[in-house]
N, C-alpha and C positions, 0 to 999 in steps of 0.2 A: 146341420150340414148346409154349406153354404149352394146356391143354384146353379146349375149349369150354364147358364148366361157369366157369372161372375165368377166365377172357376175359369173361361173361358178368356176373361177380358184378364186375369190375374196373372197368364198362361202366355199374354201376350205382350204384356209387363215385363213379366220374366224371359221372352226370346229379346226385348229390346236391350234388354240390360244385358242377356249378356253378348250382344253384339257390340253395344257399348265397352265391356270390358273389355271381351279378343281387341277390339279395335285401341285398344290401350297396352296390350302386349307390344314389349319392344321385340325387334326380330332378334338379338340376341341380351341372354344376360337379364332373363325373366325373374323379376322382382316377386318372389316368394308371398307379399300378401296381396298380390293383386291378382297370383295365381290358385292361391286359395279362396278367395273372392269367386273366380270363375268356377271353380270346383263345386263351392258351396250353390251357385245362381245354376250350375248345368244339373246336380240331383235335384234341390229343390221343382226344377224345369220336368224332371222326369217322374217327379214321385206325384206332381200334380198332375200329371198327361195320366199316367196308370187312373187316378182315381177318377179322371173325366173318360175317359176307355171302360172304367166298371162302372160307373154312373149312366153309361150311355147303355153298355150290357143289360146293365137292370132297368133301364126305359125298355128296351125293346122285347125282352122278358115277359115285363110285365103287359105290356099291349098287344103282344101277341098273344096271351090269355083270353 
């Protein structure tokens, strides 16, 4: 399992990118792999935040023990 520092910094990668991508959306006449691109970068975005949310659940878990 990788650390919550680098979960973290990977988490922050992933919001640049995909501001990176929106900002590559044309206002109309959106280009199908660029919108599966963003698709792909926003769960990825979200399935890593879930696991730094239960990573951080089970720190405070366990120290409150």
């Amino acid at each position: 399992m990788k650390s919550l520092p680098e979960m973290e910094a990977r988490l922050e990668k992933l919001a640049t990118a995909i501001k990176e991508t929106e900002a590559r959306l044309p206002a109309h006449s959106v280009k199908p792999p660029v919108m599966m691109e963003l698709l792909e970068l926003e769960d990825a975005y979200e399935m890593l935040a879930q696991e730094i949310r239960s990573h951080r659940a089970g720190l405070t878990e366990t120290s409150g023990k």
